[in-house]
PDBQT receptor file of N, H, CA, C and O in Angstrom, charges set to zero:
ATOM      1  N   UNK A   1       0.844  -1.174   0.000  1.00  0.00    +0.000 N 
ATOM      2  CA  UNK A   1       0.000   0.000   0.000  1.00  0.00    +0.000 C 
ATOM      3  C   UNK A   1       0.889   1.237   0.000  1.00  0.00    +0.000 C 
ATOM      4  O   UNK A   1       1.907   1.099   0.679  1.00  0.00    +0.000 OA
ATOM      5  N   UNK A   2       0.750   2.346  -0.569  1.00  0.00    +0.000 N 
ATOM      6  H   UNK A   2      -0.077   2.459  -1.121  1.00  0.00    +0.000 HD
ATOM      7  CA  UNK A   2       1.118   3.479  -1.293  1.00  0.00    +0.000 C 
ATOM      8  C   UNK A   2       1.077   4.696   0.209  1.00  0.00    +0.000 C 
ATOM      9  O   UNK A   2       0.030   5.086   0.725  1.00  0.00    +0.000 OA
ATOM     10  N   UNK A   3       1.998   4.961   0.505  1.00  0.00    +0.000 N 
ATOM     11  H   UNK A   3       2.849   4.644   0.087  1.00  0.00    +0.000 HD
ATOM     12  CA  UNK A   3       2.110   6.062   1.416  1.00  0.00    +0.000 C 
ATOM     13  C   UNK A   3       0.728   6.888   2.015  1.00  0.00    +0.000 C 
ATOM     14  O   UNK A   3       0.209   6.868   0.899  1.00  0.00    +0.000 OA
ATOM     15  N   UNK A   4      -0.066   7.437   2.660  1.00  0.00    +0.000 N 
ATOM     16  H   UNK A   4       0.355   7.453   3.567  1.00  0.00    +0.000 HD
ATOM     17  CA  UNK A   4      -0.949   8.617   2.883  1.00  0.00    +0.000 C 
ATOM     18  C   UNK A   4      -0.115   9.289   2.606  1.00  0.00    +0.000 C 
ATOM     19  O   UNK A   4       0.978   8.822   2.925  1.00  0.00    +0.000 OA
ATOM     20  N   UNK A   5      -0.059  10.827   1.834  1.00  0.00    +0.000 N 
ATOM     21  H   UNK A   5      -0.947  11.207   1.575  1.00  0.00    +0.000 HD
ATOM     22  CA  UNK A   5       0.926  11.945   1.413  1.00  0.00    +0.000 C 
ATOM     23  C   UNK A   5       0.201  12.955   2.469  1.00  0.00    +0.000 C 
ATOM     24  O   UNK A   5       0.706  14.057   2.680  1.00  0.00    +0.000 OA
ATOM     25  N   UNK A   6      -1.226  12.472   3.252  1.00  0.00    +0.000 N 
ATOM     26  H   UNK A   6      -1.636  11.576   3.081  1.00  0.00    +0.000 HD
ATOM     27  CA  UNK A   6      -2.031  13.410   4.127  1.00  0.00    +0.000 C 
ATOM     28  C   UNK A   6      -1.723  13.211   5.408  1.00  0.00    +0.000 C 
ATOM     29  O   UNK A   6      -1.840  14.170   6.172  1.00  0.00    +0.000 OA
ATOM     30  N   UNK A   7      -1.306  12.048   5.871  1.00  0.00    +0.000 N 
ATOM     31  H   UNK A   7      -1.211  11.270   5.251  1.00  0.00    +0.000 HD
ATOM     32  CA  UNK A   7      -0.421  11.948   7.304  1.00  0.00    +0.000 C 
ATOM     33  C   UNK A   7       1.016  12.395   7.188  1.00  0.00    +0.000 C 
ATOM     34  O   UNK A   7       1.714  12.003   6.253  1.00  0.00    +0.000 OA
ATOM     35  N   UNK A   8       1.388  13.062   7.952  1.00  0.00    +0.000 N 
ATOM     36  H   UNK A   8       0.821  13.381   8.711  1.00  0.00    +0.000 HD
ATOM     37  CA  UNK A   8       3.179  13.495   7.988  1.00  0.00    +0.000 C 
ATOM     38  C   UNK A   8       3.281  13.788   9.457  1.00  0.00    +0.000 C 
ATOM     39  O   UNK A   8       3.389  14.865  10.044  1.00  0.00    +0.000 OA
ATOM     40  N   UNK A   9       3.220  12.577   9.890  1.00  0.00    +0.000 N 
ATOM     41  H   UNK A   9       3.132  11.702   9.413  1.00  0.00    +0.000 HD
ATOM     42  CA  UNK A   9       3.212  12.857  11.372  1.00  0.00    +0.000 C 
ATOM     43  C   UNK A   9       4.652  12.409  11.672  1.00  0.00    +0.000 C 
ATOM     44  O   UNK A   9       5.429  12.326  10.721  1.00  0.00    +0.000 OA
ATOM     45  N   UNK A  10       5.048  12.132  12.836  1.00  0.00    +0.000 N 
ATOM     46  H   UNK A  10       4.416  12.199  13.609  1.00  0.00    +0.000 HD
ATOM     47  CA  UNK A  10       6.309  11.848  13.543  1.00  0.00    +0.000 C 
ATOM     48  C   UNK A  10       6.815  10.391  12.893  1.00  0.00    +0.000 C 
ATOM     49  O   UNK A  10       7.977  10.338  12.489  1.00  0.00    +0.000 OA
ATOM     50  N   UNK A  11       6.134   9.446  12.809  1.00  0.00    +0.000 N 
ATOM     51  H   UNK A  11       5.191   9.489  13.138  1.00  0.00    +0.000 HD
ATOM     52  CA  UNK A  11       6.331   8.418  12.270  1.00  0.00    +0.000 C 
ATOM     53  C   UNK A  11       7.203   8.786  10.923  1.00  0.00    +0.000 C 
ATOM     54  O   UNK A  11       8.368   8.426  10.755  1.00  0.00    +0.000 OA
ATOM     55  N   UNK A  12       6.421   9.578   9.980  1.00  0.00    +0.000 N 
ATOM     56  H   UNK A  12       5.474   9.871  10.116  1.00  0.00    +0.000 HD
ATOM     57  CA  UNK A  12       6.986   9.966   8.618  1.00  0.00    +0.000 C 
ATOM     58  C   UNK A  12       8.598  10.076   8.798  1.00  0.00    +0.000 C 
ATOM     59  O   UNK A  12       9.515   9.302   8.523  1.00  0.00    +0.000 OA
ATOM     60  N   UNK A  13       8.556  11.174   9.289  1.00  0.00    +0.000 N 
ATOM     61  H   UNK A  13       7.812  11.803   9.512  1.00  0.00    +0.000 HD
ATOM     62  CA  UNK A  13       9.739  11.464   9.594  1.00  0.00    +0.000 C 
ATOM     63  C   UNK A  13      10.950  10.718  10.171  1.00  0.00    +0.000 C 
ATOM     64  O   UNK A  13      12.101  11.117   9.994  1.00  0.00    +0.000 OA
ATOM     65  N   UNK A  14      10.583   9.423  10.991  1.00  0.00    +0.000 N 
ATOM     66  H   UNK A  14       9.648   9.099  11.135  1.00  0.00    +0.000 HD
ATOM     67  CA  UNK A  14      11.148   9.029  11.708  1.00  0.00    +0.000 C 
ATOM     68  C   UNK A  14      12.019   8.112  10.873  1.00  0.00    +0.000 C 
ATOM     69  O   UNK A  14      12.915   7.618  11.557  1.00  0.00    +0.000 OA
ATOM     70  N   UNK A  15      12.035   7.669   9.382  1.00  0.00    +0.000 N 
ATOM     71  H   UNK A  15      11.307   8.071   8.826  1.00  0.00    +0.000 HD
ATOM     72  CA  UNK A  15      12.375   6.609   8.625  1.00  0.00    +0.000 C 
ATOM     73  C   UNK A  15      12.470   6.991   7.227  1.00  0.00    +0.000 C 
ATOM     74  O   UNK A  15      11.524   7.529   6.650  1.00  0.00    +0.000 OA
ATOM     75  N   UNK A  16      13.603   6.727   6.649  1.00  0.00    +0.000 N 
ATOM     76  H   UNK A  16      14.371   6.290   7.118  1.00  0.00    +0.000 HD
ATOM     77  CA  UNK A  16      13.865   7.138   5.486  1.00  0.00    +0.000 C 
ATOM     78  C   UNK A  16      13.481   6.347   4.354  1.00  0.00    +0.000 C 
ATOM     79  O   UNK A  16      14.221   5.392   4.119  1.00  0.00    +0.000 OA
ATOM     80  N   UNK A  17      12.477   6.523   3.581  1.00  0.00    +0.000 N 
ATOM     81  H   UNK A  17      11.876   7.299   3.771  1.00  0.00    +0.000 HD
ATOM     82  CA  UNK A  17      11.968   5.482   2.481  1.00  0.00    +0.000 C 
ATOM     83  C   UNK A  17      12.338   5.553   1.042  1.00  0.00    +0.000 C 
ATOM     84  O   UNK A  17      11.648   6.252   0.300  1.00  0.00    +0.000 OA
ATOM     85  N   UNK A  18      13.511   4.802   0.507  1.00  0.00    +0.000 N 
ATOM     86  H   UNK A  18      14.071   4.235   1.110  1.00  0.00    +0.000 HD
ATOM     87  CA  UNK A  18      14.610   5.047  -0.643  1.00  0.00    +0.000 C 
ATOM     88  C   UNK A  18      13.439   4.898  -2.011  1.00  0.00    +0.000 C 
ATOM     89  O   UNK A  18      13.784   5.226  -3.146  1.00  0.00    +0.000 OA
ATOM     90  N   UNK A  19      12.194   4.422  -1.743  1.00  0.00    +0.000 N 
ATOM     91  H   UNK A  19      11.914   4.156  -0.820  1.00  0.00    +0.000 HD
ATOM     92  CA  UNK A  19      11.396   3.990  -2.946  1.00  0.00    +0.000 C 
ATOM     93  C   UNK A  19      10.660   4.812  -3.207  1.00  0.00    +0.000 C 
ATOM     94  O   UNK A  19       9.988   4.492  -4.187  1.00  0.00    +0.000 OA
ATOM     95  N   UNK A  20      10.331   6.129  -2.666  1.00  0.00    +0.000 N 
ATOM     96  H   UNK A  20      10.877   6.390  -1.870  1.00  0.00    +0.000 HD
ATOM     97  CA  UNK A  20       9.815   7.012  -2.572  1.00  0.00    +0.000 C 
ATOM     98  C   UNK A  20      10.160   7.547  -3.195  1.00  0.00    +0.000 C 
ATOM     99  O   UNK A  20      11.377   7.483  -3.026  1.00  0.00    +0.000 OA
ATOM    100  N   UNK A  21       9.928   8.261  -4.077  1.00  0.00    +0.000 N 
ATOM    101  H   UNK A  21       8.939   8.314  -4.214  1.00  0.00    +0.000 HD
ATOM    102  CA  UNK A  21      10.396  10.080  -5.085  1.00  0.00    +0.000 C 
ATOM    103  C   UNK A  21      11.160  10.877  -3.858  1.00  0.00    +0.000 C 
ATOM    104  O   UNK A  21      12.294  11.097  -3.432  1.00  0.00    +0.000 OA
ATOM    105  N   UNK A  22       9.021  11.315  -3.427  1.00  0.00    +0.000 N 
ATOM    106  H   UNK A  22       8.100  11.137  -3.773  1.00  0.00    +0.000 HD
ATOM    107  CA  UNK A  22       9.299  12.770  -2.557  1.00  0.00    +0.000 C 
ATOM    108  C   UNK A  22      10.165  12.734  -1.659  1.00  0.00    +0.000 C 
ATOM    109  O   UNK A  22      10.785  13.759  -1.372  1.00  0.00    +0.000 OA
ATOM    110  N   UNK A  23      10.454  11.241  -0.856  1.00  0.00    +0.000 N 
ATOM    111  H   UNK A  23       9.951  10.409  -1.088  1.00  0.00    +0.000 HD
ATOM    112  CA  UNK A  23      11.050  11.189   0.143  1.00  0.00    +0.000 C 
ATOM    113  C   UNK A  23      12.802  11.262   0.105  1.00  0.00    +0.000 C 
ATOM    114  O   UNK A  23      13.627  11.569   0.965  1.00  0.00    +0.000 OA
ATOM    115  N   UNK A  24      12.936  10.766  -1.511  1.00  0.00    +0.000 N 
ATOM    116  H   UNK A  24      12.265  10.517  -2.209  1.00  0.00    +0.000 HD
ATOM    117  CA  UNK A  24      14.246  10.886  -1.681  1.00  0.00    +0.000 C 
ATOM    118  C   UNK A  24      14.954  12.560  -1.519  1.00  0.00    +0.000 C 
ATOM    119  O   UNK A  24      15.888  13.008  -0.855  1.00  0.00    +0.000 OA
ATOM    120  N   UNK A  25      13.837  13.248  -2.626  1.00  0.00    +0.000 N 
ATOM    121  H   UNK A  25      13.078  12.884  -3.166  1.00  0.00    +0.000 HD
ATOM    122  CA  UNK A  25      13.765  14.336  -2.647  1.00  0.00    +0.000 C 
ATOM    123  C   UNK A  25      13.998  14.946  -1.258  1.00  0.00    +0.000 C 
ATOM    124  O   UNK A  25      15.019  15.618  -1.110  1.00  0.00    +0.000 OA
ATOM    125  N   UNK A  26      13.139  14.780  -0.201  1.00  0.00    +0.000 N 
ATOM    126  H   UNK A  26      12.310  14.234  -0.321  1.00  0.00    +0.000 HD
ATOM    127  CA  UNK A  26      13.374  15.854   0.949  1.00  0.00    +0.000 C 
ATOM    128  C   UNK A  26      14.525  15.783   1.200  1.00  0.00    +0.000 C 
ATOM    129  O   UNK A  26      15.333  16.706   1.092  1.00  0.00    +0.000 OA
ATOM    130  N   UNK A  27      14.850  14.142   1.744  1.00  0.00    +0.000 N 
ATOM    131  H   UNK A  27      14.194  13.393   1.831  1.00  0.00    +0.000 HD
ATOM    132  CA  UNK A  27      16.016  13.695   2.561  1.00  0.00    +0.000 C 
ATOM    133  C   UNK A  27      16.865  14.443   2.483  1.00  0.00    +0.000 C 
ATOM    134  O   UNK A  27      17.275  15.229   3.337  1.00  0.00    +0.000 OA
ATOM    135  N   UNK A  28      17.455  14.146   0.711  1.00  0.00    +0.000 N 
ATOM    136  H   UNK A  28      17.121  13.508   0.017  1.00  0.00    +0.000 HD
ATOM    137  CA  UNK A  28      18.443  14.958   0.241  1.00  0.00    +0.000 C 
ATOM    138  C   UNK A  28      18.758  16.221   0.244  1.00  0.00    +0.000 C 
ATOM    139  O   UNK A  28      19.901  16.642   0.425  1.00  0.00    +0.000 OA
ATOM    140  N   UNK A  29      17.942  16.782   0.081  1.00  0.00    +0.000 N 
ATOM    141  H   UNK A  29      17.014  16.439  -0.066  1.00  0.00    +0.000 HD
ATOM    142  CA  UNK A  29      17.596  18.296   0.546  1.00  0.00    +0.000 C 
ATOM    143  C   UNK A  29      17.907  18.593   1.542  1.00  0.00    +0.000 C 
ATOM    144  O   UNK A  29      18.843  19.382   1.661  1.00  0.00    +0.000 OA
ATOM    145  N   UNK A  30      17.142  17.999   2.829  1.00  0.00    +0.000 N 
ATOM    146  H   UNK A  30      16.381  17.358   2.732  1.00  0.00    +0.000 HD
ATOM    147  CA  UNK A  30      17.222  18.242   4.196  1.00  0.00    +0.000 C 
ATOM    148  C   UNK A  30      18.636  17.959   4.602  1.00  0.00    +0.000 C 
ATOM    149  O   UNK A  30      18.975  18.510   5.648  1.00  0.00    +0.000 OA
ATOM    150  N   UNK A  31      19.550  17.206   3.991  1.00  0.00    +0.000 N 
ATOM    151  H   UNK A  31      19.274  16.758   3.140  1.00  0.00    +0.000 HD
ATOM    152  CA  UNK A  31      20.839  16.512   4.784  1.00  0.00    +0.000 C 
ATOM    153  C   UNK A  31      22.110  17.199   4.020  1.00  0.00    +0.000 C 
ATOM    154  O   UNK A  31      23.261  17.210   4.456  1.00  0.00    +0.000 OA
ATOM    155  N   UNK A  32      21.562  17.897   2.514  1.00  0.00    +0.000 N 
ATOM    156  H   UNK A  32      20.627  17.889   2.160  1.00  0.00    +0.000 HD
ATOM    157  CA  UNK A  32      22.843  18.613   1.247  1.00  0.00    +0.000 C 
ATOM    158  C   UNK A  32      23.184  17.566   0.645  1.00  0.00    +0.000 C 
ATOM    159  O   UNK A  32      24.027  17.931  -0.173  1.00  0.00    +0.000 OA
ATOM    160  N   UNK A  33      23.003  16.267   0.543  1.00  0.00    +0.000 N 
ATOM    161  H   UNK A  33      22.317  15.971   1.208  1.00  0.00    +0.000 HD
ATOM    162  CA  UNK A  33      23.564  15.257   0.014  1.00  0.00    +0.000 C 
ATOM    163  C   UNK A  33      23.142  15.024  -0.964  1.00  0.00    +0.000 C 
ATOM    164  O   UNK A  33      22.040  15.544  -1.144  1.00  0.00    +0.000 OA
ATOM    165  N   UNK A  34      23.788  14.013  -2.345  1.00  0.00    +0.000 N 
ATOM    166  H   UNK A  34      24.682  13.591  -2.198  1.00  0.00    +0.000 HD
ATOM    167  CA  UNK A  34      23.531  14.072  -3.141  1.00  0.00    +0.000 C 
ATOM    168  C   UNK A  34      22.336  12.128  -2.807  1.00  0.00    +0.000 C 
ATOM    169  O   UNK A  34      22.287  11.559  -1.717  1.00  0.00    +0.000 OA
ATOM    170  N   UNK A  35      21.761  11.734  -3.841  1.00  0.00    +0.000 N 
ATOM    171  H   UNK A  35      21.801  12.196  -4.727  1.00  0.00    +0.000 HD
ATOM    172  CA  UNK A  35      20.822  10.638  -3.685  1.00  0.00    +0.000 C 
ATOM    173  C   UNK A  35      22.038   9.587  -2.996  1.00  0.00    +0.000 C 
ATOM    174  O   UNK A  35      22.156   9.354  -1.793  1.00  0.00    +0.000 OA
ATOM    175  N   UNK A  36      22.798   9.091  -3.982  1.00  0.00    +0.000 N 
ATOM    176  H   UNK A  36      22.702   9.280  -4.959  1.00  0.00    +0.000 HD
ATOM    177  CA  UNK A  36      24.070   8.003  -3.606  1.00  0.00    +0.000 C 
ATOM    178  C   UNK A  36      24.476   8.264  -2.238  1.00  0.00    +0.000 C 
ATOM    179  O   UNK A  36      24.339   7.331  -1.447  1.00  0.00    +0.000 OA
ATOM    180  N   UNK A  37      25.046   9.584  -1.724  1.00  0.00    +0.000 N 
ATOM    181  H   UNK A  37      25.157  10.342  -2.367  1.00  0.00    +0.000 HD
ATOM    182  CA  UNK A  37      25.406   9.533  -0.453  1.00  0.00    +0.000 C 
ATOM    183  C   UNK A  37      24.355   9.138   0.498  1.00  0.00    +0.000 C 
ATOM    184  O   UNK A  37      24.681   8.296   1.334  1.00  0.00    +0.000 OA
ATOM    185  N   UNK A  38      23.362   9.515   0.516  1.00  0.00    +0.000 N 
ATOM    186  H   UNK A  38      23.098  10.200  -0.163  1.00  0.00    +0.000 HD
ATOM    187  CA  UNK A  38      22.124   9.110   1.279  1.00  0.00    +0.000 C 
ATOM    188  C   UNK A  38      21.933   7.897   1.421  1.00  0.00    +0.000 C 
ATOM    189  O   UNK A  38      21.697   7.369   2.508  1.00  0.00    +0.000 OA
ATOM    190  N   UNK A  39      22.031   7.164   0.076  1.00  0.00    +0.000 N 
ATOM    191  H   UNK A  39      22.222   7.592  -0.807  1.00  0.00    +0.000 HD
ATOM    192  CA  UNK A  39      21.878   5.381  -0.076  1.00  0.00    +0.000 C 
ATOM    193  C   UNK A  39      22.634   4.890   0.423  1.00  0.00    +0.000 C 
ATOM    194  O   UNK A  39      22.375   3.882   1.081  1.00  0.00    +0.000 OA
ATOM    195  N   UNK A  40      24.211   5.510   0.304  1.00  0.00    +0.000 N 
ATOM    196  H   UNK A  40      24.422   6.329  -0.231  1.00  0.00    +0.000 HD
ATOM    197  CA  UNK A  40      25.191   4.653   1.270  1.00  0.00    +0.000 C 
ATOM    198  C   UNK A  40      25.005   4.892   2.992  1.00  0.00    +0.000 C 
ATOM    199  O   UNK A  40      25.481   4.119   3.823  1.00  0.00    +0.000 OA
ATOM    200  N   UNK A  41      24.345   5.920   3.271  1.00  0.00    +0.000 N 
ATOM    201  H   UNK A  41      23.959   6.549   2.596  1.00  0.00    +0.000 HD
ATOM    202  CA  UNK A  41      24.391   6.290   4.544  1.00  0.00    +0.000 C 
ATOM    203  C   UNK A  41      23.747   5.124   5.073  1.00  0.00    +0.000 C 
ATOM    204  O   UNK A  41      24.177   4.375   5.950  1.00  0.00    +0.000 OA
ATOM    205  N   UNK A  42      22.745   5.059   4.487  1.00  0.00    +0.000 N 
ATOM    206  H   UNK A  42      22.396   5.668   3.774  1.00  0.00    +0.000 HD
ATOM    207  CA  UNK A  42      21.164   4.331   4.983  1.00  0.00    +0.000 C 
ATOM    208  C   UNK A  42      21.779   2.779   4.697  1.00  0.00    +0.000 C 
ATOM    209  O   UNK A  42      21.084   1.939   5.269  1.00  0.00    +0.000 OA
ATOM    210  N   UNK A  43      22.682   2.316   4.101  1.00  0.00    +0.000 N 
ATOM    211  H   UNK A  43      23.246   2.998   3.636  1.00  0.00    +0.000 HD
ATOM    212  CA  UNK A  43      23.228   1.021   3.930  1.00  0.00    +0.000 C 
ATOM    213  C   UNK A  43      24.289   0.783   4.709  1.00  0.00    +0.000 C 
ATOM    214  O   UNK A  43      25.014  -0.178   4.451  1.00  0.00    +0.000 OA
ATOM    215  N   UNK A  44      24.521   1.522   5.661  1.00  0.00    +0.000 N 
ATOM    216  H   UNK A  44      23.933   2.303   5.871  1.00  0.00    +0.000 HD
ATOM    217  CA  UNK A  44      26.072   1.608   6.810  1.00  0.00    +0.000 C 
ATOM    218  C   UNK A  44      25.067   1.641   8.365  1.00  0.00    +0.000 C 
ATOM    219  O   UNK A  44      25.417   1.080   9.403  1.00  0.00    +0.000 OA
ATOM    220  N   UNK A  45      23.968   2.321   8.213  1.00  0.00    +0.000 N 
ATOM    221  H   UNK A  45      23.684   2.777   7.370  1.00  0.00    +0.000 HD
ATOM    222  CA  UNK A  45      23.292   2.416   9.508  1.00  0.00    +0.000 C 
ATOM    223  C   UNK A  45      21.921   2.093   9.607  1.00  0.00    +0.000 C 
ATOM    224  O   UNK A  45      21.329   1.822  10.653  1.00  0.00    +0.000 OA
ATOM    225  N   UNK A  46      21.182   2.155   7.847  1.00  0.00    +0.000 N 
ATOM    226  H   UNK A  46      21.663   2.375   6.998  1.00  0.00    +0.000 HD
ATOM    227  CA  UNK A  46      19.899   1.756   8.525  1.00  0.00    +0.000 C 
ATOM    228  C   UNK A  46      19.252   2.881   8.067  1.00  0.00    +0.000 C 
ATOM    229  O   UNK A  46      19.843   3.961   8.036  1.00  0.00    +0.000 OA
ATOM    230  N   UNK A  47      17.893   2.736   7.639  1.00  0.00    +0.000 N 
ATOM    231  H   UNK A  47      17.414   1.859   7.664  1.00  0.00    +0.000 HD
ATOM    232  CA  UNK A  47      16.632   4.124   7.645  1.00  0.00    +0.000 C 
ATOM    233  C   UNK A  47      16.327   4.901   8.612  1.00  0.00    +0.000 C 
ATOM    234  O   UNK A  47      15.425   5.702   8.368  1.00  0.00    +0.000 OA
ATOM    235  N   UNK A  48      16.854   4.929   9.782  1.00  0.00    +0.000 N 
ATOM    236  H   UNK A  48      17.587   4.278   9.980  1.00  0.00    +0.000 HD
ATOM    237  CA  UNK A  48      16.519   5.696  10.637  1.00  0.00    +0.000 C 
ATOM    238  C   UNK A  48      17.251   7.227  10.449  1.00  0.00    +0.000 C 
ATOM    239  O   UNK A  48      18.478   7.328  10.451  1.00  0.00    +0.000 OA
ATOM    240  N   UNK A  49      16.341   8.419  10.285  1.00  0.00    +0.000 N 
ATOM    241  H   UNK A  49      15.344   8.337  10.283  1.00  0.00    +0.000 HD
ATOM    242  CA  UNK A  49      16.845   9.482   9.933  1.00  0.00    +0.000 C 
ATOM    243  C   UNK A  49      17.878  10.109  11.007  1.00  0.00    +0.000 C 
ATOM    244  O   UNK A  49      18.874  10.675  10.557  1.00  0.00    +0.000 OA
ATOM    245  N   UNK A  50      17.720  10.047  12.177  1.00  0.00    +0.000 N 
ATOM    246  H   UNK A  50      16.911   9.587  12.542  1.00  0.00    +0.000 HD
ATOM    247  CA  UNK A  50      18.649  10.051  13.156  1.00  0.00    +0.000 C 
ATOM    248  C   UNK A  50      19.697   9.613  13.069  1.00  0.00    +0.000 C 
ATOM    249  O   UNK A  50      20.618  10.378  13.355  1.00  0.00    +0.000 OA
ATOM    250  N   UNK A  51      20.082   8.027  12.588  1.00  0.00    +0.000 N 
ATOM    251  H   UNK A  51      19.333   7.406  12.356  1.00  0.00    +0.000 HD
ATOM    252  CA  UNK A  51      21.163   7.760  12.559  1.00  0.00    +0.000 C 
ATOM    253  C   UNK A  51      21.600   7.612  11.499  1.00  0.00    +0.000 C 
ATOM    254  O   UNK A  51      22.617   6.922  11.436  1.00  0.00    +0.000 OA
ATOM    255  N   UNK A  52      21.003   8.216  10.139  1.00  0.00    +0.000 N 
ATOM    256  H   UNK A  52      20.176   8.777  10.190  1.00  0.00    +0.000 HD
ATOM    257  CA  UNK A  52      21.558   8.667   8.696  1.00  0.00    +0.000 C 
ATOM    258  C   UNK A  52      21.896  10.074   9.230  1.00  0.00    +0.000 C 
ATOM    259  O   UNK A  52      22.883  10.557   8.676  1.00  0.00    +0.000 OA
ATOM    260  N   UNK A  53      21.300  10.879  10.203  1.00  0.00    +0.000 N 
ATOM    261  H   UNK A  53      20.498  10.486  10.653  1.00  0.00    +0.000 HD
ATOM    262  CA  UNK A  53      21.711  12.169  10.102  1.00  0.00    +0.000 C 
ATOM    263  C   UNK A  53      22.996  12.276  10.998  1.00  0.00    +0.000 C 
ATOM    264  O   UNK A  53      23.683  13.296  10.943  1.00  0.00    +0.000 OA
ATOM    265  N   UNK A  54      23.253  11.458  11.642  1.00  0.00    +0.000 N 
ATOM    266  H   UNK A  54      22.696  10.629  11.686  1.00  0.00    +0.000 HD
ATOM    267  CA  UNK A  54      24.458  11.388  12.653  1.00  0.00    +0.000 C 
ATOM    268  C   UNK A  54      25.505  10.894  12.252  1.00  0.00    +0.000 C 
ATOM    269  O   UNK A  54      26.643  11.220  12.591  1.00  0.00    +0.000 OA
ATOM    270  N   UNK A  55      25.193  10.081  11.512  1.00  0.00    +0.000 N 
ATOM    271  H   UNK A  55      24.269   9.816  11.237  1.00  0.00    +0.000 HD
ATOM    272  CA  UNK A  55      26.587   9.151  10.374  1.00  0.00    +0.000 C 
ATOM    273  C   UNK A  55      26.682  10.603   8.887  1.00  0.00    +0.000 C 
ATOM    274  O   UNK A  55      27.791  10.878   8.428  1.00  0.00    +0.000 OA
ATOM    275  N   UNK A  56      26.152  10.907   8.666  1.00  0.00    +0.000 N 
ATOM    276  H   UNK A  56      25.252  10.683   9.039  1.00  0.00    +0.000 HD
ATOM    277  CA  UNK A  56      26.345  12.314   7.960  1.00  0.00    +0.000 C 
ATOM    278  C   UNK A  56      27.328  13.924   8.414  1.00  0.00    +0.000 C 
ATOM    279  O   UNK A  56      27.964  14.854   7.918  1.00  0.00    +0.000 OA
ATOM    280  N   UNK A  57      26.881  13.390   9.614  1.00  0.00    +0.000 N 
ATOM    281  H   UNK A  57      26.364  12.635  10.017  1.00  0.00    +0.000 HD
ATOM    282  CA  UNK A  57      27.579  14.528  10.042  1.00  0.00    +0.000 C 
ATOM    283  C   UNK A  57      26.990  16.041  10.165  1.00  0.00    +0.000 C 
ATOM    284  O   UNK A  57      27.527  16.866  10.905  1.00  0.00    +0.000 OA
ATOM    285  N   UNK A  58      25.718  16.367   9.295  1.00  0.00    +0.000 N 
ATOM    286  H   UNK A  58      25.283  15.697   8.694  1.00  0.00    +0.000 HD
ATOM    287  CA  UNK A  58      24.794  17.878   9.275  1.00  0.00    +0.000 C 
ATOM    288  C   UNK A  58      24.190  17.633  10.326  1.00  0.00    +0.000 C 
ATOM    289  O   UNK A  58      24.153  16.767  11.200  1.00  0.00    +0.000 OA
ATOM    290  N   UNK A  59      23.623  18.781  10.004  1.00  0.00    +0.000 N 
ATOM    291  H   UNK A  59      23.653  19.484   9.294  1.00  0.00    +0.000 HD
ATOM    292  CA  UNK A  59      22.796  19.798  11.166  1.00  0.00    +0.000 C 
ATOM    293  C   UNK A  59      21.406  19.730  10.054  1.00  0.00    +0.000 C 
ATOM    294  O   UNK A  59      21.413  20.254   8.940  1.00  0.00    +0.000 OA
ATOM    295  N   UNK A  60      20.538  19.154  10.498  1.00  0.00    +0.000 N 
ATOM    296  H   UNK A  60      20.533  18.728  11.402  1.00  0.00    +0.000 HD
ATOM    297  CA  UNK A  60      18.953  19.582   9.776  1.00  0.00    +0.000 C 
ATOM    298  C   UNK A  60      18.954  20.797   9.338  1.00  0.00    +0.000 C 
ATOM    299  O   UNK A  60      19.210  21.705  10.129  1.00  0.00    +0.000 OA
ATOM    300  N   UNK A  61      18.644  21.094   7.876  1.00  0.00    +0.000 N 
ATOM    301  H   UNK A  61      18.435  20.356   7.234  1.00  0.00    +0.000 HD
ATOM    302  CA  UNK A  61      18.769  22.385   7.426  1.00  0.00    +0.000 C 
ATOM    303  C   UNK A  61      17.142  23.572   7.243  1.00  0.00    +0.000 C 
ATOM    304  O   UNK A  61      16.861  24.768   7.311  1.00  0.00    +0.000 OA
ATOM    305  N   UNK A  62      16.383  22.066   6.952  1.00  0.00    +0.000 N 
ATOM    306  H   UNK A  62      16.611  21.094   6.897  1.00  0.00    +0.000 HD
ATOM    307  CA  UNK A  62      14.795  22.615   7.168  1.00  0.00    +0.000 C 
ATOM    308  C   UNK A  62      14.306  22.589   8.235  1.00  0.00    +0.000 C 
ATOM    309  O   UNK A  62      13.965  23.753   8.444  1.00  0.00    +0.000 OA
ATOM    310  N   UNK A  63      13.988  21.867   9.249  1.00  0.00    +0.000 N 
ATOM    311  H   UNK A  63      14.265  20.921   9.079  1.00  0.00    +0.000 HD
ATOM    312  CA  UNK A  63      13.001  21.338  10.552  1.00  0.00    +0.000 C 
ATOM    313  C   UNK A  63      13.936  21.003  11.474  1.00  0.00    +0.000 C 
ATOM    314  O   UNK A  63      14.606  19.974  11.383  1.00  0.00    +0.000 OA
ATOM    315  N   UNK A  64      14.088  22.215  12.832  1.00  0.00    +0.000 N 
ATOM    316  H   UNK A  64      13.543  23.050  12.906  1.00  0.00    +0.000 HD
ATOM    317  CA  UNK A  64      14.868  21.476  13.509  1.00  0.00    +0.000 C 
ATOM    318  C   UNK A  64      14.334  20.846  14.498  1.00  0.00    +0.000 C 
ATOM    319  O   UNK A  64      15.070  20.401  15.379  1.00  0.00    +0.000 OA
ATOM    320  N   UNK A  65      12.654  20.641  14.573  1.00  0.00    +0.000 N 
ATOM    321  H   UNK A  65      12.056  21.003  13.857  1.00  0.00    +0.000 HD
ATOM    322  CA  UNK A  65      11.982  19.691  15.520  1.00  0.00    +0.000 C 
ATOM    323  C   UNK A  65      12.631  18.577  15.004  1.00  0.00    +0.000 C 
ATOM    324  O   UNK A  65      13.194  18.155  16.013  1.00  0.00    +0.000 OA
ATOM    325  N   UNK A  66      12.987  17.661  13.908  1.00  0.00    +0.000 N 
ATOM    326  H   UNK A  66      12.528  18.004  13.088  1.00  0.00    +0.000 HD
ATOM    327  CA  UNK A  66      12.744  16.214  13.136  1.00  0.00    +0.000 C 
ATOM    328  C   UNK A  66      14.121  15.898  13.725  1.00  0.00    +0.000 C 
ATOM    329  O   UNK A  66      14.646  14.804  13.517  1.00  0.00    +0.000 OA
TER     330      UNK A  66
């Protein structure tokens, strides 16, 4: 089953989904990275945006609740 694009609750955020467009889209955005760096991140630690964002090394550039 296909994402709700109408829920973006904490959950959303909480997990990085590589099959996604939009989601590739934010990530990347949100972290400066290009798609590949993101894929390798998420293949060294896992979908968890926390610990893609900690193995990255940034600072959230959009949302600094997430």
């Amino acid at each position: 089953m296909a994402d709700n694009l109408k829920l973006k609750g904490s959950q959303d955020r909480s997990r990085i989904n590589m099959h996604e467009d939009y989601e590739v889209r934010y990530w990347t955005h949100k972290f400066g990275v290009p798609k590949h760096q993101l894929q390798d991140a998420i293949d060294k630690v896992g979908n968890s945006s926390k610990a893609v964002e900690q193995f990255l090394g940034k600072e959230s550039k959009l949302d600094p609740r997430s």
